[in-house]
C-alpha positions in Angstrom: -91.5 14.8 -22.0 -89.6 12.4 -20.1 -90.8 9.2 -17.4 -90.4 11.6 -14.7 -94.1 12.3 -15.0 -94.6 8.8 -12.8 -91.9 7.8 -10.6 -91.6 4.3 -11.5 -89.6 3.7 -8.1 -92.6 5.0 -6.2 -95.0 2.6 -8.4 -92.7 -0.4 -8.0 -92.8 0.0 -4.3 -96.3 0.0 -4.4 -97.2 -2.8 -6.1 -94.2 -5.1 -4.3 -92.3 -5.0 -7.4 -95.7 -6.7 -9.4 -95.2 -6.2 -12.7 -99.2 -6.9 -13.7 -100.0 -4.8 -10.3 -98.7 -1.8 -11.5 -99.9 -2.2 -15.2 -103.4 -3.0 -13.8 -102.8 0.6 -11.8 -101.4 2.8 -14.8 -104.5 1.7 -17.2 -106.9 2.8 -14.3 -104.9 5.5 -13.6 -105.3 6.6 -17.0 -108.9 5.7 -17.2 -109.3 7.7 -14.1 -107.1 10.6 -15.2 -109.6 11.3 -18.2 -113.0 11.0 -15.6 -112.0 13.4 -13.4 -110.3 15.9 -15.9 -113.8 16.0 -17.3 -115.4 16.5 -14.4 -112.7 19.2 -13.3 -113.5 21.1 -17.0 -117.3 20.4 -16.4 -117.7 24.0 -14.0 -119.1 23.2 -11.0 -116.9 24.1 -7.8 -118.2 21.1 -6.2 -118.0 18.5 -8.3 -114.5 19.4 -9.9 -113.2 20.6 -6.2 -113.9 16.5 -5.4 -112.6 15.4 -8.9 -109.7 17.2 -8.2 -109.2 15.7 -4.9 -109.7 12.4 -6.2 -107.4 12.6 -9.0 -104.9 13.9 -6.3 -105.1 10.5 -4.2 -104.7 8.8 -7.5 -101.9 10.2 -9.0 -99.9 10.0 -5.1 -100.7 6.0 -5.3 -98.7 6.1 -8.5 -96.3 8.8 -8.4 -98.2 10.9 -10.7 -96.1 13.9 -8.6 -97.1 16.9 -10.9 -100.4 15.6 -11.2 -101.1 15.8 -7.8 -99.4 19.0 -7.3 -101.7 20.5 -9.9 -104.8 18.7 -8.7 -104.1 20.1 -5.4 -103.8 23.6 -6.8 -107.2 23.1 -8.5 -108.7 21.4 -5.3 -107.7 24.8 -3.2 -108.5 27.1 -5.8 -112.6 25.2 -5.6 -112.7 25.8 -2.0 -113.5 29.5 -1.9 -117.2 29.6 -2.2 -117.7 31.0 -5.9 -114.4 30.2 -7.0 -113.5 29.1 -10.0 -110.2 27.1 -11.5 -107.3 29.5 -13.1 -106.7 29.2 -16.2 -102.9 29.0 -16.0 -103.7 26.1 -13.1 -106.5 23.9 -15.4 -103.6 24.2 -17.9 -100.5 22.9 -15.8 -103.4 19.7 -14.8 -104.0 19.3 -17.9 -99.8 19.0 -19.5 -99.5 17.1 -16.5 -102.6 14.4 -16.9 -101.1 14.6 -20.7 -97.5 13.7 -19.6 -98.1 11.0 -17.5 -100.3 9.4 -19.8 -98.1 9.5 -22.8 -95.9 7.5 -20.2 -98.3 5.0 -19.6 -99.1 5.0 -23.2 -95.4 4.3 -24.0 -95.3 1.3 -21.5 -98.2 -0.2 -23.4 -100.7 0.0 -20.2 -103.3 3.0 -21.8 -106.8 2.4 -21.4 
């Protein structure tokens, strides 16, 4: 597991180099992160097909990069009427969500 799971260079240019900014946006990333995984596990196309695009925009703010590539993957997957999430994709969100959580975790910003 390594930082790469946010890009910190991404982040600082985000918050204008804000120290407090971008802890304030890891701990509700985080927060976040945890929401819309649950919704994404929860079943229903809709509601994790909207998680999963939320979660996207979120981890592209913070650059979460694998995050969103999986959310995306998930969010694609929920639009075929019927459709549900593979397996192999729910897994590469969740490692993902994990990773870039134990980074915030490790900057002392978790929720």
């Amino acid at each position: 597991m390594s930082q790469t799971a946010i890009d910190l260079v991404h982040l600082a240019r985000q918050s204008g180099g804000d120290a407090e900014l971008e802890r304030e946006l890891l701990t509700l990333f985080a927060q976040q992160c945890a929401r819309q995984l649950r919704a994404i596990h929860a079943g229903d196309a809709s509601v994790g097909r909207d998680a999963a695009h939320t979660l996207k925009g979120a981890a592209r703010a913070i650059g979460a990069w694998q995050v969103a590539e999986a959310a995306d993957r998930i969010e694609q997957q929920l639009t075929v009427v019927g459709a549900a999430p593979r397996e192999d994709a729910l897994d590469a969100l969740t490692l993902a969500a994990a990773e870039a959580r134990a980074v915030i975790s490790r900057l002392d910003c978790a929720a």
